[in-house]
KEKE-3310 file (N, C-alpha, C; in steps of 0.2 Angstrom, whole numbers, plus 5000, padded with zeros to 4 digits):
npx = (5550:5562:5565:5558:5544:5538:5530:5541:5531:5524:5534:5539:5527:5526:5538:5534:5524:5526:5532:5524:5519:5526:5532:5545:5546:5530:5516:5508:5498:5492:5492:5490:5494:5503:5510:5523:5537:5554:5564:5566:5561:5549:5538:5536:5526:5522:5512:5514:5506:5508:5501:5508:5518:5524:5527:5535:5538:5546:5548:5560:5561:5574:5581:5589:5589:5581:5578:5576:5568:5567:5557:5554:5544:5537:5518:5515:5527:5531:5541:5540:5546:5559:5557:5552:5565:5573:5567:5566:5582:5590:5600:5605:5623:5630:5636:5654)
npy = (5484:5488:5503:5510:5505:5498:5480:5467:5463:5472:5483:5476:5476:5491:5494:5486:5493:5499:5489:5484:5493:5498:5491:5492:5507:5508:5508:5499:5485:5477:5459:5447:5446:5438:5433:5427:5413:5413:5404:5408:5421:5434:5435:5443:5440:5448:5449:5455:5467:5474:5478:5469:5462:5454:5453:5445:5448:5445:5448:5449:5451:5452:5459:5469:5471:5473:5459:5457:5449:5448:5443:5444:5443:5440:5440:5424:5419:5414:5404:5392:5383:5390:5400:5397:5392:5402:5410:5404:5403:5410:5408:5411:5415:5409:5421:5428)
npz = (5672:5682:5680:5676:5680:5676:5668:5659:5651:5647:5645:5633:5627:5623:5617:5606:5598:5588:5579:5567:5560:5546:5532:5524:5514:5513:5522:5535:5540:5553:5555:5564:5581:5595:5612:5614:5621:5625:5631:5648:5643:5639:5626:5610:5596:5579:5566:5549:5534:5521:5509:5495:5499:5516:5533:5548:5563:5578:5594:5610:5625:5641:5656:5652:5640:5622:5610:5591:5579:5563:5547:5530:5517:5501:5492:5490:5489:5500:5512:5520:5529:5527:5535:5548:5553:5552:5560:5573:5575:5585:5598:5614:5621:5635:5646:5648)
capx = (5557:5566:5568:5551:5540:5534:5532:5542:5527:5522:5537:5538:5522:5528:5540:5530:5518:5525:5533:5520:5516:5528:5537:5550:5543:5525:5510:5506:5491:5493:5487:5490:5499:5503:5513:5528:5545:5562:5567:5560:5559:5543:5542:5529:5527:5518:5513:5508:5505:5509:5499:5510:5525:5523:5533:5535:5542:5548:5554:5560:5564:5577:5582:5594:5591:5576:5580:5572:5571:5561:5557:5549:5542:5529:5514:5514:5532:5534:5545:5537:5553:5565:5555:5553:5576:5577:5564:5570:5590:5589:5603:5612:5628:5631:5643:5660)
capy = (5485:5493:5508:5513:5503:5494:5475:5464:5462:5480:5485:5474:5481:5498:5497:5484:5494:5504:5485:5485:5499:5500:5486:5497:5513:5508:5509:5491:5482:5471:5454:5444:5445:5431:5432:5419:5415:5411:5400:5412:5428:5436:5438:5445:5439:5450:5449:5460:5464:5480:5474:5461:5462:5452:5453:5442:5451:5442:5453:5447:5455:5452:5463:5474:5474:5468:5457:5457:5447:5451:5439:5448:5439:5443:5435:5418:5415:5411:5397:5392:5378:5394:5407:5395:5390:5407:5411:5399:5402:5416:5408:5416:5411:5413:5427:5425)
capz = (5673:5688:5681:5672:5686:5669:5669:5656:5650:5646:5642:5627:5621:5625:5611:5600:5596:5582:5574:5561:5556:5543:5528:5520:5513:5514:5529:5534:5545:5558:5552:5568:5587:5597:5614:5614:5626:5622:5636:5653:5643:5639:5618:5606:5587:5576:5556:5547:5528:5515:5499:5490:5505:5522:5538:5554:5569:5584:5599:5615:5633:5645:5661:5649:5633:5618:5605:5587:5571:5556:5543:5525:5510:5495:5493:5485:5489:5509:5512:5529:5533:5529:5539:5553:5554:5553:5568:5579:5576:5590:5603:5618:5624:5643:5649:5648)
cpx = (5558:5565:5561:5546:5535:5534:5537:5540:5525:5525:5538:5532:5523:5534:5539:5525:5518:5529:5531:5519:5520:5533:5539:5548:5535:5520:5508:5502:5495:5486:5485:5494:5499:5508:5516:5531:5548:5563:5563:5560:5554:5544:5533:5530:5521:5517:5508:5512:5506:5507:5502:5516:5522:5530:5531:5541:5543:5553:5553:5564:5568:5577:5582:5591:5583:5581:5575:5573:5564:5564:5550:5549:5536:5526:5514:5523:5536:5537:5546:5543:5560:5563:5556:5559:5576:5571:5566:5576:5591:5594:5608:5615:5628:5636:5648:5662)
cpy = (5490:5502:5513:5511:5498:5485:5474:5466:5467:5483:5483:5475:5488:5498:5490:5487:5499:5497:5482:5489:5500:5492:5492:5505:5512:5505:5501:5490:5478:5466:5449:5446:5438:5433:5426:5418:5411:5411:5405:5420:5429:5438:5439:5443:5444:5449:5455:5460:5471:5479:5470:5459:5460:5454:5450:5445:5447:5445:5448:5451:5452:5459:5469:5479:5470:5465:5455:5452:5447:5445:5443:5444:5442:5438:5430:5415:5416:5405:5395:5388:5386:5398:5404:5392:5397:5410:5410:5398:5406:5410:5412:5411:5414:5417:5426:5424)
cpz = (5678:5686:5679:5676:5681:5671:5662:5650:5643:5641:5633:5622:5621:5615:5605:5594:5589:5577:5567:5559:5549:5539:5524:5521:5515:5520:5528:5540:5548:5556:5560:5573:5590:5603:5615:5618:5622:5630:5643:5649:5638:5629:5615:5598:5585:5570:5553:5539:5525:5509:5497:5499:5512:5530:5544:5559:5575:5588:5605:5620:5638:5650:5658:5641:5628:5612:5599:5583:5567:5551:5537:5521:5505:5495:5489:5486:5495:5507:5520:5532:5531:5534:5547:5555:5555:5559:5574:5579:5580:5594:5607:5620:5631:5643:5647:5656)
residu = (UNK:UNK:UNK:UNK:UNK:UNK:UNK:UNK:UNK:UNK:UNK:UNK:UNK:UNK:UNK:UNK:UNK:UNK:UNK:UNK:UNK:UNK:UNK:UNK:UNK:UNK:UNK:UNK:UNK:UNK:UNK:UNK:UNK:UNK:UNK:UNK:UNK:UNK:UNK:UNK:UNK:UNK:UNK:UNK:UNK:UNK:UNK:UNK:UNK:UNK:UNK:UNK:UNK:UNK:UNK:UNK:UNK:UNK:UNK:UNK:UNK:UNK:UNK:UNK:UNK:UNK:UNK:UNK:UNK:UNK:UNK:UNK:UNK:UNK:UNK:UNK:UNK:UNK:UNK:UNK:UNK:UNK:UNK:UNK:UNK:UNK:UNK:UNK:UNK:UNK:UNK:UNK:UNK:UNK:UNK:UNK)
# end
């Protein structure tokens, strides 16, 4: 980014990296990463775990601004066709 000399890249790990660490009140592992995009902009998924509680993070970077979405479940009762509607319903509309 312009303003920090940071790439896209960077930046998105820059404030990634505290995405796991925490499901609610309790300290959680990072199970997986994976860099992703949303159409040309740079994005990171993470998973991670808190004992029975799961969470799926997907951030993404523009110029401006990041964009998040979390998705949380316990174990034994994911529902991988709703986690994946609701991952992939992230659209922007152009400017006005």
């Amino acid at each position: 980014m312009k303003q920090t000399g940071r790439s896209q890249a960077e930046y998105l790990a820059y404030l990634s990296q505290h995405d796991e660490q925490r499901i609610g009140d309790a300290p959680a592992q990072q199970v997986s990463q994976r860099d992703i995009r949303f159409g040309t902009h740079p994005g990171r998924e993470v998973v991670a775990r808190a004992g029975q509680r799961w969470k799926v993070v997907r951030s993404f970077m523009n110029d401006r601004c990041r964009w998040m979405l979390e998705y949380q479940y316990n174990d034994g009762q994911e529902n991988t066709a709703d986690r994946d509607r609701f991952l992939n319903s992230l659209r922007l509309l152009p400017s006005p």
